[in-house]
N, C-alpha and C positions, 0 to 999 in steps of 0.2 A: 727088244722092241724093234720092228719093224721098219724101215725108213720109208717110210709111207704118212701122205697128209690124213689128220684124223677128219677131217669137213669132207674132200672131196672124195679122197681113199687114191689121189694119186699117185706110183712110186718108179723106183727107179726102173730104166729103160734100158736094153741092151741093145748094144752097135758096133761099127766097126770103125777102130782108126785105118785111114786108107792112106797108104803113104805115095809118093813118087811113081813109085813102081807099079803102084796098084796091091802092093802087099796089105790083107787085114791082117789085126788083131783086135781079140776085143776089148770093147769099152763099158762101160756105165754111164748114162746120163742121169743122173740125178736133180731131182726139183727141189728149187731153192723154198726148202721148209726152214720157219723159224718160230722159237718157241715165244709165246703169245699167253699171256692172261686172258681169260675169254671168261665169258659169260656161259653158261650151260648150264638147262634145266634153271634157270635161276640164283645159281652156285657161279661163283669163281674157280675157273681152274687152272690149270696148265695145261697146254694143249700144245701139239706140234701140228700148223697150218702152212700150208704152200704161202707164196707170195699172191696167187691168183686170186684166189679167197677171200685174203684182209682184203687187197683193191679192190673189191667187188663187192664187200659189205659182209659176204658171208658169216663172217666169222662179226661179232659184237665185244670190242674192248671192254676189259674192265678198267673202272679208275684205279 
């Protein structure tokens, strides 16, 4: 599976750590996704959602 948000399809990002010198190497930035009971289609499920998402209503908790 994919680290990737299942709502948005956001995922990880590459970069560079730039040190003192100006030296890269690279990086990954990853989005803080966490797993969520959500509603979908009607059904409860498990879902892996960004943090963006739930703030924003996106995503519909289940009780």
């Amino acid at each position: 599976m994919a680290y990737r948000c299942s709502i948005c399809g956001k995922g990880a990002n590459a970069a560079h750590n730039v040190s003192h010198s100006n030296r890269k190497s690279r990086k990954w930035q990853r989005p803080n996704l966490q797993n969520v009971r959500a509603v979908v289609d009607g059904r409860t499920q498990k879902v892996r959602a960004c943090t963006r998402c739930i703030r924003t209503g996106k995503v519909t908790k289940a009780a």
